[in-house]
C-alpha positions as CSV (number, residue, x, y, z in Angstrom):
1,X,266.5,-98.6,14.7
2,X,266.2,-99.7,18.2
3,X,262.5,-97.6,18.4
4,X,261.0,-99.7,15.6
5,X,258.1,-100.8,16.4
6,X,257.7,-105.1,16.6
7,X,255.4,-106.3,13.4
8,X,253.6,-108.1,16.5
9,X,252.8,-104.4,18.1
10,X,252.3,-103.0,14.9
11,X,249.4,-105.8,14.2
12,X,247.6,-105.0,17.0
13,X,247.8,-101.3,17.2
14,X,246.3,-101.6,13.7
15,X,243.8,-103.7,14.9
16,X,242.8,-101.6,17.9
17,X,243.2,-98.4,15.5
18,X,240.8,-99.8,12.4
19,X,238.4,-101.2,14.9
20,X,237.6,-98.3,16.5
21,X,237.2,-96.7,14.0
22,X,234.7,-99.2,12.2
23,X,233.0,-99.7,15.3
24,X,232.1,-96.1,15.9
25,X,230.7,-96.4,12.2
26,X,228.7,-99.6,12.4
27,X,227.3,-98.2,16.0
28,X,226.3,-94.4,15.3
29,X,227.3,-93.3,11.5
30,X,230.0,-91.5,13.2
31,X,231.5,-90.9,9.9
32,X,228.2,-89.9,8.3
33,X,228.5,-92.2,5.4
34,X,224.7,-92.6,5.5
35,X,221.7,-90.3,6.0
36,X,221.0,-90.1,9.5
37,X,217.2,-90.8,8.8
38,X,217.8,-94.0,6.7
39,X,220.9,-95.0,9.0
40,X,218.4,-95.1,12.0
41,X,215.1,-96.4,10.3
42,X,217.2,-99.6,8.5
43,X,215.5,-102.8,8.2
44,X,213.5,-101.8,11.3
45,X,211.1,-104.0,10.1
46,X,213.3,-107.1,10.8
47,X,215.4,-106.1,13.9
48,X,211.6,-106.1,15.1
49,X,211.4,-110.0,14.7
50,X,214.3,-109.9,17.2
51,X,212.9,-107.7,19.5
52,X,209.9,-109.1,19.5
53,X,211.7,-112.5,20.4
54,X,213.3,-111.2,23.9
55,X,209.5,-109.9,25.1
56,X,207.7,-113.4,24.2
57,X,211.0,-114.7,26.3
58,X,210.3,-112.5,29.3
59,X,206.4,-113.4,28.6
60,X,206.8,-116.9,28.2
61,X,210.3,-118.6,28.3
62,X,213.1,-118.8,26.1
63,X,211.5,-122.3,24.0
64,X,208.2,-120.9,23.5
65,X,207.0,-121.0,20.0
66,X,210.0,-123.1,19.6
67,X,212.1,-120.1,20.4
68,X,211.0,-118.6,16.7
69,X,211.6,-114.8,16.2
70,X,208.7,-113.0,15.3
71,X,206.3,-110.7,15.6
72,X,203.7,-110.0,18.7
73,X,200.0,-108.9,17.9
74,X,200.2,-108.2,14.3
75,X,197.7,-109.7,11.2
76,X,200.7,-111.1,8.9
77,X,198.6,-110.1,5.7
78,X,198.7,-106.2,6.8
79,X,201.2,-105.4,8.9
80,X,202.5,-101.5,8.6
81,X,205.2,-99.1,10.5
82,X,202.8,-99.0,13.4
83,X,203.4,-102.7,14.0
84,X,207.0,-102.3,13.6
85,X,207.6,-99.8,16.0
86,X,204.9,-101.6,18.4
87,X,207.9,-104.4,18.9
88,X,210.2,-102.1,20.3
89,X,207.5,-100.1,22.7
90,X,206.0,-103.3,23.9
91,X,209.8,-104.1,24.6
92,X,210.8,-100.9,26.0
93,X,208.1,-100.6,28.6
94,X,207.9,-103.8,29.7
95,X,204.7,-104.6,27.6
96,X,203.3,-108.2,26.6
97,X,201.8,-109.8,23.3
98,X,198.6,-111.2,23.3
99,X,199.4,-112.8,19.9
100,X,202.7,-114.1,18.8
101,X,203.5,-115.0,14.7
102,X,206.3,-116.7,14.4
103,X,208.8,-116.5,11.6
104,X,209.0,-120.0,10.6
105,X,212.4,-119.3,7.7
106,X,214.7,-118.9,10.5
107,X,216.6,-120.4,13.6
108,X,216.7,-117.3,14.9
109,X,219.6,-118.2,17.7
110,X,220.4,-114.7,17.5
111,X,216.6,-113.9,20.0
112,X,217.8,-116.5,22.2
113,X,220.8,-115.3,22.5
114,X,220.0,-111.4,23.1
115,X,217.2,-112.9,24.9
116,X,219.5,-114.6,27.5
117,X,221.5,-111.2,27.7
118,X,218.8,-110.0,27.7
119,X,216.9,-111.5,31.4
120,X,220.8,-111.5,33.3
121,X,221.2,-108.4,32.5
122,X,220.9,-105.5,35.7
123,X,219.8,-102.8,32.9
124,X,217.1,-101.3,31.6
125,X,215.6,-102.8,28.2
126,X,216.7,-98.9,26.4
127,X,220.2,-99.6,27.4
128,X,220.0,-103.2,26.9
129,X,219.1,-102.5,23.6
130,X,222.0,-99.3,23.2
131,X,224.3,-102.8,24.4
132,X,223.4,-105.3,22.0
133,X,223.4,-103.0,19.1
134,X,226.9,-102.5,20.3
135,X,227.9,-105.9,20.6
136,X,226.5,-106.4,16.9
137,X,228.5,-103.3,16.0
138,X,231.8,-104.8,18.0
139,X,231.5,-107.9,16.2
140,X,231.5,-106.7,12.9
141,X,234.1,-104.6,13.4
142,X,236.7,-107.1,14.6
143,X,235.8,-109.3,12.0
144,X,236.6,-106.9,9.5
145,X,239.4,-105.4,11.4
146,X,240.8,-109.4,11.6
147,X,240.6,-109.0,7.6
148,X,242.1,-105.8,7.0
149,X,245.0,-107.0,9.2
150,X,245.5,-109.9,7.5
151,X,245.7,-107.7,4.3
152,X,248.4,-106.2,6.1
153,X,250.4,-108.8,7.0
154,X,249.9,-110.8,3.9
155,X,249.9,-108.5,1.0
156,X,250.9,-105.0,2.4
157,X,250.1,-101.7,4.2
158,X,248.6,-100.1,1.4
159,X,246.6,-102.8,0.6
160,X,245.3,-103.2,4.2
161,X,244.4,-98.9,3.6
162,X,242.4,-99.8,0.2
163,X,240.4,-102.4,2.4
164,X,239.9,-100.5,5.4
165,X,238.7,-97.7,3.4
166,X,236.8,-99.5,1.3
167,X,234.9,-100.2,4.1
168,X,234.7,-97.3,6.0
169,X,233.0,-95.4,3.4
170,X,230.5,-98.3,2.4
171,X,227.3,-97.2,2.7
172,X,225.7,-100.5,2.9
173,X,228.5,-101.8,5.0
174,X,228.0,-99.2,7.6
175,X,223.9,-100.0,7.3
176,X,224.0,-103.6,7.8
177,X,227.1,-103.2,10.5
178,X,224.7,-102.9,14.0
179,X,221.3,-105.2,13.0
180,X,220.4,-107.3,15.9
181,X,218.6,-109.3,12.8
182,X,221.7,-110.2,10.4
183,X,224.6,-109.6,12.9
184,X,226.6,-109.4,10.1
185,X,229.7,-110.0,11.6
186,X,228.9,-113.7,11.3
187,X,228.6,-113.4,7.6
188,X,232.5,-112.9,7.2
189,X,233.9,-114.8,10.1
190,X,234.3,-118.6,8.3
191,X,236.2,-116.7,5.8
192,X,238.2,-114.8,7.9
193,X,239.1,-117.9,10.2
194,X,240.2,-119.7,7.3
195,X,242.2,-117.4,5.8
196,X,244.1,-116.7,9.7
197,X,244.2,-120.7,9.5
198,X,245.8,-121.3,6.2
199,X,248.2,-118.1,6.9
200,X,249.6,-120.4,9.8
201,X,250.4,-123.4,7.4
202,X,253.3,-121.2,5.6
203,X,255.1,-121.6,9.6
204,X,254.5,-125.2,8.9
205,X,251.4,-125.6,11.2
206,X,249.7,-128.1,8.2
207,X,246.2,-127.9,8.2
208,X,244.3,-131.3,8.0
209,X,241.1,-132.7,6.1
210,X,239.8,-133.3,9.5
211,X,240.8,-130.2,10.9
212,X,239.5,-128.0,7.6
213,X,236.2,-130.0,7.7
214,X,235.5,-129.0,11.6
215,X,236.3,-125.7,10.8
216,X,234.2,-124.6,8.1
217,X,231.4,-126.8,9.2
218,X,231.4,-125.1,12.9
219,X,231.2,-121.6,11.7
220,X,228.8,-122.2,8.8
221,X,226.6,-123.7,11.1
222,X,226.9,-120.7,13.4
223,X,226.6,-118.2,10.7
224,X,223.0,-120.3,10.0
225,X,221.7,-120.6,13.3
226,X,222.7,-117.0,14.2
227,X,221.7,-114.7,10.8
228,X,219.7,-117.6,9.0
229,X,219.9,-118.4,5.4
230,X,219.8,-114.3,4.4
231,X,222.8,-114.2,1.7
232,X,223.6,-117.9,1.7
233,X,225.2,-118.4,-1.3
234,X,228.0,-115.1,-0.9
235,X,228.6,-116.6,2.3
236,X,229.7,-120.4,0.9
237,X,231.4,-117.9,-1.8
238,X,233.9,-116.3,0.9
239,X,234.4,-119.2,2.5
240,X,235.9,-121.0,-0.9
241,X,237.8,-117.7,-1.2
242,X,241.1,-118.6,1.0
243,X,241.2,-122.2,-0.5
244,X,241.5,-120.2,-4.2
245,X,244.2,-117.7,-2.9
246,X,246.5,-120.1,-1.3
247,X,245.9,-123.1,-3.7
248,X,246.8,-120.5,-6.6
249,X,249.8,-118.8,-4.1
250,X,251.2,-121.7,-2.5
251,X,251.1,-123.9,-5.7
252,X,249.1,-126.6,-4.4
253,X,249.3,-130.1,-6.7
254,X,245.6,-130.7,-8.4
255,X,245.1,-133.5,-6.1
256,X,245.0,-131.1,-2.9
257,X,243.2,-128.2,-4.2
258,X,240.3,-131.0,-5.4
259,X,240.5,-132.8,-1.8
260,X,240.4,-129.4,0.2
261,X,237.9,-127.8,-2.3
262,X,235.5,-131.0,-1.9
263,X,236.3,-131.2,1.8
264,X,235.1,-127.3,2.0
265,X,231.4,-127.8,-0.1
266,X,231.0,-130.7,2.0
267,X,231.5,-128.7,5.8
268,X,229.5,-126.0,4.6
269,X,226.5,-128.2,2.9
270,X,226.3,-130.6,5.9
271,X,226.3,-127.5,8.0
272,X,223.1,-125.9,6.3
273,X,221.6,-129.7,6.6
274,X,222.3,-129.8,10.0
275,X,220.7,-126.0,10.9
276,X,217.7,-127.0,8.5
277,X,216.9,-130.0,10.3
278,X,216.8,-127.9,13.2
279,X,214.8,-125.5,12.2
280,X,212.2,-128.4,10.9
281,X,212.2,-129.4,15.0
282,X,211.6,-125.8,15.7
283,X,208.8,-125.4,13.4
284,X,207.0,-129.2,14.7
285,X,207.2,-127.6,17.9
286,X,204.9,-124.6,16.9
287,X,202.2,-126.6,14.7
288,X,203.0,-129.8,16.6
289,X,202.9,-131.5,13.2
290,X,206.2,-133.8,12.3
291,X,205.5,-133.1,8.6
292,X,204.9,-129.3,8.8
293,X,208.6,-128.6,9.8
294,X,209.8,-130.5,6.6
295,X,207.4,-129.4,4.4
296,X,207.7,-125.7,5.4
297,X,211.5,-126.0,4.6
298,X,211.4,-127.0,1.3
299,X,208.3,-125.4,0.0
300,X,210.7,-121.8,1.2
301,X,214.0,-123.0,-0.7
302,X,211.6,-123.0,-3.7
303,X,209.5,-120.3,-3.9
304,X,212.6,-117.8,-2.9
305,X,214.7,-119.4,-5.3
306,X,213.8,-120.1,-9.2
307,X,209.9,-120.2,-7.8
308,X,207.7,-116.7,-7.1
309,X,206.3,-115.7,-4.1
310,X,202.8,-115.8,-4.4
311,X,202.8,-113.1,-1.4
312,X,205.2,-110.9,-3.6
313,X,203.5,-111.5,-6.6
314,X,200.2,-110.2,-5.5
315,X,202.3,-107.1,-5.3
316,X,203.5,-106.7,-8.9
317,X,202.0,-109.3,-11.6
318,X,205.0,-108.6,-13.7
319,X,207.7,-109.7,-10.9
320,X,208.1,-113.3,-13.0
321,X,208.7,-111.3,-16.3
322,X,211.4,-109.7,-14.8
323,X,214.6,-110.6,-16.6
324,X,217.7,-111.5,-15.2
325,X,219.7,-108.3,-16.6
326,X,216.7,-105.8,-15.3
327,X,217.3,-106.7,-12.1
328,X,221.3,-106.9,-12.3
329,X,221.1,-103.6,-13.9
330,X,219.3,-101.8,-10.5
331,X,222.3,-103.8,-8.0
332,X,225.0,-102.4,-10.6
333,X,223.8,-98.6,-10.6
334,X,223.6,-98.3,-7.3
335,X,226.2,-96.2,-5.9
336,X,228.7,-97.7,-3.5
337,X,229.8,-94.4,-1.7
338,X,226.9,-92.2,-0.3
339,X,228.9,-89.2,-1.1
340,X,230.9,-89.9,-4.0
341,X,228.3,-90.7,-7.0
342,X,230.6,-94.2,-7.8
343,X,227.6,-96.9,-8.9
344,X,229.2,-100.5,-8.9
345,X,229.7,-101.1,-12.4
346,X,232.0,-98.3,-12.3
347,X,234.0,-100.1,-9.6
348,X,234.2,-103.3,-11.6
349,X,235.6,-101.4,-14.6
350,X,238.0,-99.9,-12.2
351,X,238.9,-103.6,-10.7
352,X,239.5,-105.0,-14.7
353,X,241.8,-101.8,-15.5
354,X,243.9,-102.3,-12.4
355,X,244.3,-106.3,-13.1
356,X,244.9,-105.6,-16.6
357,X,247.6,-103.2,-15.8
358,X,249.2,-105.3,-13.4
359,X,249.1,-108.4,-16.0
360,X,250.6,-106.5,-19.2
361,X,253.0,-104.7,-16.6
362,X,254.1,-107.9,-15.3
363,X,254.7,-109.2,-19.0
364,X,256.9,-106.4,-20.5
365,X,259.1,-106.1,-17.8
366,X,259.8,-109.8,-15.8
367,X,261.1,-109.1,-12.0
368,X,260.1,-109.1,-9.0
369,X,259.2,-112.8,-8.9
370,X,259.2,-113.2,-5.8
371,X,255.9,-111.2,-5.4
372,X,254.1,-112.1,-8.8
373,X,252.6,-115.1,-7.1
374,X,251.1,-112.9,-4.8
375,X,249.5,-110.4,-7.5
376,X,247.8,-113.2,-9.6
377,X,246.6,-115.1,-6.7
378,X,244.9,-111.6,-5.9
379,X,243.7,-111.2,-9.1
380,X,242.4,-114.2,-9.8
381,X,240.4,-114.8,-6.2
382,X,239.1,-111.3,-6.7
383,X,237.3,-112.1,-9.9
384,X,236.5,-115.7,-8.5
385,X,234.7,-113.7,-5.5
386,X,232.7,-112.0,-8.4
387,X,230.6,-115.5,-8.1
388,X,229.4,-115.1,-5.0
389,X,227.1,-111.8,-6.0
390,X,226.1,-112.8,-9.7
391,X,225.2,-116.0,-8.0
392,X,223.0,-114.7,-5.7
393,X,221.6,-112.0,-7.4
394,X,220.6,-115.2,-10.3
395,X,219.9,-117.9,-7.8
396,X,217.2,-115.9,-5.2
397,X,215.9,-114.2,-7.9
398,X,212.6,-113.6,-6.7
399,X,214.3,-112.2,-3.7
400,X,216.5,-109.9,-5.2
401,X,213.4,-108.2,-7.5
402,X,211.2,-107.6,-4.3
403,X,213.9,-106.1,-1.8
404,X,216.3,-103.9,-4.0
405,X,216.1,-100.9,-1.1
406,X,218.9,-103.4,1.0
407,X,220.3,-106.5,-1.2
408,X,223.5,-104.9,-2.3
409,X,225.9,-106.7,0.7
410,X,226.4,-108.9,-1.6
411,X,229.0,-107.1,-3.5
412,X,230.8,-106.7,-0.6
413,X,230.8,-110.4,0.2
414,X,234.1,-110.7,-0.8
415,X,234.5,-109.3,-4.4
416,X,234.9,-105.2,-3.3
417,X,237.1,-106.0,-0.1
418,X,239.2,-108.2,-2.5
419,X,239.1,-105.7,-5.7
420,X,240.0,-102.9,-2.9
421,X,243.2,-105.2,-1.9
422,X,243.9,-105.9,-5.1
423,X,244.1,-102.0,-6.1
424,X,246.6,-101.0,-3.2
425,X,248.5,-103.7,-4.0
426,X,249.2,-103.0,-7.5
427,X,249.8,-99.3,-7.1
428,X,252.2,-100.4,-4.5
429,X,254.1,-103.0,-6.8
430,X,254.3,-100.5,-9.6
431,X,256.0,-97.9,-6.7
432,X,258.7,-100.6,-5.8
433,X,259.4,-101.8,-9.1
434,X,260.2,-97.8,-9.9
435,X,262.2,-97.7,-7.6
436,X,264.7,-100.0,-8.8
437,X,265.2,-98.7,-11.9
């Protein structure tokens, strides 16, 4: 078949193809998988600490308040929708803050980037703003796009179309997909990168201690100084995710899946070290006290952690009673499509019946060997990836009790894109293994 298409021109036309198509998603809900009303009023709140960020710049230069985001002219203890919407007028018509609060939990590198785009850019502010929310957009889209592909290329077409679907009728995927606060294309990219990485090693491109440890410590460090410390712990969860896969698919000897497992904790641990120290130099910078910066860092780890908010708390004087399964029990019941009534723990059960299936399938009738690997390294990093939400959603409990109208990325982060592979994979095996009969 001289007109078959090259797997090289089929990868990228399924690139091009998929991230259209989540791009025009992320950027204007072309696909209507959210209420237009909530798709457009999302987390305005904290977009605002970004927009807020590129008028101080125009006001005042891109280190002022140690280039903090935040929010102009508002009282912290009472701020409403009118102060939200302020940041974007004060933005839009060329406006300046007489007061600036800054938001000290953050490096914030996202402002100072959009607020470099920002003052080069020929535009006006309305467009600039119509172009950053598309660059967000872009971004997640090709990282996703970059997954789904290597879904393709790794484990099939039709469990690349689980994934891609998957996502494309998220909800919450398509709500988080053009924040100029979480860019949440930088959530998934260490993952992805490692995963493209380790793909290589099977055309004997070997992959180093050295090399691994740059690699996950660069883009954890970006992911930190871009989108902050929002979803931390799902995020070192993907990024152990390629080192389960492979070490379970390529058989690696114990010695190599501890030294590149250790090697990965280490990158991403000295990365957040590194961005936190940071931060603490941003912070001194504001107060202009060495020990503030320090303090301010650990006293934030603690109270959103295990600790209570005593901000929160003055909200609900129950929040600390709050048990661990009360507050699982709201992130499993939400639905995951906005128009197909599906809640989460339904998808779960749906994950275990597939992977049981595949597992007693695979024991009454042996064959196919040479893709059995495959299907348990699947199965097991799917349910590994499980982690990463439970971990969270136990960890940064106070968190998770006080925000439950937008903490459900987390499920995403890897353990549905994974399940989702994991389903089109199996129905696929099943198809082939009929076949020969």
């Amino acid at each position: 078949m001289k007109n078959r298409l090259s797997p090289k021109t089929a990868s990228i036309l399924l690139f091009i193809l998929v991230f259209s198509l989540l791009f025009l998603g992320f950027y204007r809900n072309q696909w209507q998988m959210v209420r237009q009303k909530k798709f457009s009023l999302f987390q305005k709140d904290v977009e605002g600490y970004v927009i807020a960020r590129m008028v101080l710049t125009r006001q005042s230069g891109l280190f002022s308040n140690g280039g903090l985001l935040g929010w102009g002219d508002v009282i912290p203890e009472d701020v409403n929708e009118a102060d939200y919407q302020n940041q974007y007028d004060t933005y839009l018509h060329g406006l300046s803050f007489q007061t600036y609060w800054p938001k000290k939990s953050h490096p914030g590198f996202q402002g100072l980037f959009f607020s470099i785009l920002d003052r080069i850019s020929p535009f006006s502010p309305s467009n600039n703003l119509r172009l950053f929310r598309m660059f967000a957009s872009g971004l997640f889209a090709a990282t996703l796009a970059g997954l789904v592909l290597w879904f393709y290329q790794d484990l099939g077409w039709l469990s690349a179309f689980f994934v891609f679907a998957s996502i494309l009728l998220s909800q919450w995927m398509t709500l988080f997909g053009r924040s100029l606060f979480f860019v949440s294309g930088f959530f998934y990219l260490p993952m992805l990168v490692l995963l493209l990485r380790l793909q290589r090693e099977k055309r004997g491109n070997q992959l180093s201690c050295q090399q691994l440890f740059w690699l996950v410590f660069s883009y954890v460090l970006l992911k930190c100084m871009f989108n902050g410390y929002d979803f931390i712990l799902p995020t070192l969860g993907m990024v152990a995710t390629p080192i389960v896969f492979y070490g379970i698919l390529d058989k690696w000897n114990k010695d190599k899946f501890i030294t590149r497992s250790i090697t990965v904790i280490l990158a991403a641990l000295i990365a957040i070290l590194i961005s936190l120290i940071i931060l603490s130099f941003q912070i001194m910078y504001v107060s202009e006290s060495p020990q503030d910066g320090i303090n301010y860092v650990i006293e934030t780890s603690i109270r959103r952690t295990f600790g209570n908010d005593p901000s929160l708390l003055s909200i609900d004087e129950n929040a600390s009673n709050a048990s661990l399964w009360s507050i699982l029990k709201i992130y499993l019941s939400e639905y995951y499509f906005n128009k197909f009534h599906i809640p989460y723990f339904a998808i779960i059960i749906i994950f275990a019946i597939v992977s049981a299936i595949y597992l007693v399938s695979n024991r009454l009738r042996p064959g196919a060997p040479e893709r059995t690997p495959k299907g348990l390294s699947l199965i097991a990093t799917t349910w590994f990836s499980l982690l990463s939400p439970l971990s969270w959603y136990t960890i940064f409990k106070s968190l998770a009790y006080y925000h439950t109208h937008m903490n459900f990325l987390p499920w995403h982060m890897p353990f549905t894109i994974f399940g989702f592979g994991m389903c089109g994979y199996v129905i696929e095996a099943l198809f082939r293994h009929r076949k020969h009969i």
